[in-house]
C-alpha positions as semicolon CSV with decimal commas, in nm:
position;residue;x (nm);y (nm);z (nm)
1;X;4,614;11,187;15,959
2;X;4,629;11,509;15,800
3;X;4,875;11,440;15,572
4;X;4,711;11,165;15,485
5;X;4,397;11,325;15,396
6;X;4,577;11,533;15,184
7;X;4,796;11,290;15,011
8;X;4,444;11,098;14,896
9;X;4,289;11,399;14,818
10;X;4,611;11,475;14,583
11;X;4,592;11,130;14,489
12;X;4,218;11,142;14,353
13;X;4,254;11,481;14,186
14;X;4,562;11,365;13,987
15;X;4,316;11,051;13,915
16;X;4,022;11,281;13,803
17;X;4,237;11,550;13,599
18;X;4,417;11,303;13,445
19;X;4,050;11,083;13,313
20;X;3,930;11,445;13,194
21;X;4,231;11,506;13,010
22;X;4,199;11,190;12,832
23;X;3,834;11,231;12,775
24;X;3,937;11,579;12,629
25;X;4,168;11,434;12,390
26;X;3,946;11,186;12,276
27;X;3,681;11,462;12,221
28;X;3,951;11,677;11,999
29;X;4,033;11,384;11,833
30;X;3,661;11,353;11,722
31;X;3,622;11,661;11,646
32;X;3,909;11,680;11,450
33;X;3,770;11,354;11,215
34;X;3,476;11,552;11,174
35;X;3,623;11,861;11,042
36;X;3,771;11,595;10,726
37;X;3,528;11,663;10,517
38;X;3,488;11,427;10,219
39;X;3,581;11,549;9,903
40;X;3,278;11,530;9,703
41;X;3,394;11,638;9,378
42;X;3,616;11,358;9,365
43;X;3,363;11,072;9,498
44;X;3,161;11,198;9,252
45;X;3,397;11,170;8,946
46;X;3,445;10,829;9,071
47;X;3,077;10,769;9,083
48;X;3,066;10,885;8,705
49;X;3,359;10,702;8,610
50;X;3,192;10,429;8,730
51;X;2,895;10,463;8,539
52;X;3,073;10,553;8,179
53;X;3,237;10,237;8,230
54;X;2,942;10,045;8,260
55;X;2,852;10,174;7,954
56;X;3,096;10,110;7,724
57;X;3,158;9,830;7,530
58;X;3,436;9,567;7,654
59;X;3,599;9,469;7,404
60;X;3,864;9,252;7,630
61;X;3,854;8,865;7,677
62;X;4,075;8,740;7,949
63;X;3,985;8,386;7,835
64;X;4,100;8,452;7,479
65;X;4,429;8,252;7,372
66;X;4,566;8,551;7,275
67;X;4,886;8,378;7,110
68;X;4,651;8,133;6,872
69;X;4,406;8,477;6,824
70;X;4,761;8,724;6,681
71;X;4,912;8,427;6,522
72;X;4,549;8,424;6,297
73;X;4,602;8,788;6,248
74;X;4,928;8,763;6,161
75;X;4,836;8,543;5,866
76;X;4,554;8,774;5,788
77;X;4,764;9,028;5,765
78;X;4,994;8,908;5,533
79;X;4,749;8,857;5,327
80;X;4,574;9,214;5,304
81;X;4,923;9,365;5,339
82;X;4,795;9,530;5,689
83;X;4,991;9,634;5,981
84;X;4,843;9,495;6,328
85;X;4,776;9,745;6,600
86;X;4,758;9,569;6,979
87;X;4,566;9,773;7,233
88;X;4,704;9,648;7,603
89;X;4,490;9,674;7,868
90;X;4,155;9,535;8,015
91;X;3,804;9,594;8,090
92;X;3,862;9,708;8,401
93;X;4,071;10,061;8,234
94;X;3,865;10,315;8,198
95;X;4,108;10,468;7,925
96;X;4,120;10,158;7,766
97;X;3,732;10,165;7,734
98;X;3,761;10,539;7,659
99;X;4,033;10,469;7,340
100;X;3,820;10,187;7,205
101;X;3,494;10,405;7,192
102;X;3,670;10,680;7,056
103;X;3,792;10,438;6,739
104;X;3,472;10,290;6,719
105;X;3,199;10,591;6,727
106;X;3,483;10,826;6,492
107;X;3,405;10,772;6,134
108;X;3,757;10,918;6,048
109;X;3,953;10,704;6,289
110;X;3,726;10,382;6,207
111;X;3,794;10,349;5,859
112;X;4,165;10,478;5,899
113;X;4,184;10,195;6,115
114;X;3,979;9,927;5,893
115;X;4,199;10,049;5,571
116;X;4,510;10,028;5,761
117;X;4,521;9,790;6,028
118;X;4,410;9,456;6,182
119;X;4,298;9,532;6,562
120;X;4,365;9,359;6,888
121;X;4,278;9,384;7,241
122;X;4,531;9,216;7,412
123;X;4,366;9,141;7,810
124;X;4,592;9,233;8,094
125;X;4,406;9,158;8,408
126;X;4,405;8,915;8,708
127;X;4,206;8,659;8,500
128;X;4,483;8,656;8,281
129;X;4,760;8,881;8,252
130;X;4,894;8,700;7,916
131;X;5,284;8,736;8,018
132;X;5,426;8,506;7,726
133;X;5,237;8,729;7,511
134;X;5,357;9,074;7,662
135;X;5,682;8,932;7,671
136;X;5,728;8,869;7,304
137;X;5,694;9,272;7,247
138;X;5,791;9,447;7,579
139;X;6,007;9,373;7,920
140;X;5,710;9,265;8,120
141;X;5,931;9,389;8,443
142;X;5,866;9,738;8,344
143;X;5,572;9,925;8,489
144;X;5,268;9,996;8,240
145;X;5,044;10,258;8,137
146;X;4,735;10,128;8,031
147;X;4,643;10,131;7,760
148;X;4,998;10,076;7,562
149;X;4,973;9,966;7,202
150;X;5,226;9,768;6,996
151;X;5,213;9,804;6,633
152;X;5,290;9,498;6,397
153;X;5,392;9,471;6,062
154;X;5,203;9,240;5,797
155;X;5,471;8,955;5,906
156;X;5,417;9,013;6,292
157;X;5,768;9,217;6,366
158;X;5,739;9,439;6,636
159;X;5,797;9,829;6,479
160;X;5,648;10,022;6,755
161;X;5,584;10,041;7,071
162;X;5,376;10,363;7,219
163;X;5,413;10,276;7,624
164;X;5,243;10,628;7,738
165;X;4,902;10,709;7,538
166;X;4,874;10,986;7,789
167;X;5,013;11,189;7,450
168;X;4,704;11,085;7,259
169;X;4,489;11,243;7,518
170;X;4,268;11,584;7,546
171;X;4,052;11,619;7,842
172;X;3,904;11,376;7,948
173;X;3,942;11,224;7,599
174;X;4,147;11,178;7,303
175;X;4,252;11,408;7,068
176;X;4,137;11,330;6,705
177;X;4,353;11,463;6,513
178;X;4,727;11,347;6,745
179;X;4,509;10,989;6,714
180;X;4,523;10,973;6,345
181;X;4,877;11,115;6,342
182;X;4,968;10,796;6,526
183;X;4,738;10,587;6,303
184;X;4,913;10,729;5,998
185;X;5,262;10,706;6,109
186;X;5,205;10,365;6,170
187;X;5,044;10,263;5,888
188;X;5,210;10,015;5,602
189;X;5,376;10,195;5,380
190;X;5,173;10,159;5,042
């Protein structure tokens, strides 16, 4: 009887201990997603990210027929002797919203741009991601950077293709003066 006593008393302890040893994991465990603080200087670059975007213009239209819009341009273009610059992205690209603003609020860069060049914004998005389109100009297999721009000539020939505007950047921005660079190396040659 004794040993019996003793065997349930073993029995039970093991029980117990082993309940408050799981109970004390689960506490660590809690403790531990506690001490994961959130990162607040990145929700908070997201929040304002979020809120630029809002602001700026969208200048993207997934429901555009963006073949029957560059084949207009392309005539266009022929006509004012213009090269076409195509600006890949979508609404939903903060850069992309970023690159159009910058062309549109900088005097300098807007009137290189209406001297020079006919403009596109060629949507990629899940409304319409436009593949007979991309695949005219790039291997749509190929991973993108958004935004990407192909350059045109007056007769719609692809010259150029600038897949990482990451080099255009400063900052948070663009840089004006590696921006008209591009603009002017691209331009028709008068």
């Amino acid at each position: 009887m004794k040993n019996l006593v003793i065997i349930a008393f073993l029995g039970l302890s093991t029980l117990a201990f082993s309940q408050d040893a799981q109970k004390m994991k689960e506490d660590r465990m809690h403790d531990n997603a506690l001490l994961v603080k959130p990162d607040h200087a990145e929700l908070d670059a997201k929040k304002k990210a979020g809120e630029e975007k809002a602001k700026l213009p969208k200048p993207y239209d997934p429901k555009a027929d963006a073949q029957a819009d560059l084949n207009k341009l392309i005539a266009q273009a022929k006509k004012e002797g213009k090269n076409i610059i195509i600006q890949a992205g979508g609404n939903w690209c903060i850069w992309c919203l970023r690159f159009n603003n910058f062309i549109q609020t900088t005097p300098e860069l807007k009137e290189i741009v209406d001297k020079k060049y006919l403009y596109y914004h060629l949507n990629y998005s899940p409304d319409n991601e436009n593949p007979k389109v991309f695949a005219k100009y790039i291997n749509i297999k190929e991973k993108q950077a958004y935004p990407f721009f192909i350059v045109l000539d007056k007769n719609g020939k692809k010259i150029h293709v600038l897949k990482d505007s990451s080099v255009l950047e400063e900052g948070k921005g663009y840089s004006l003066e590696k921006t008209k660079e591009f603009f002017y190396q691209w331009a028709p040659k008068s």
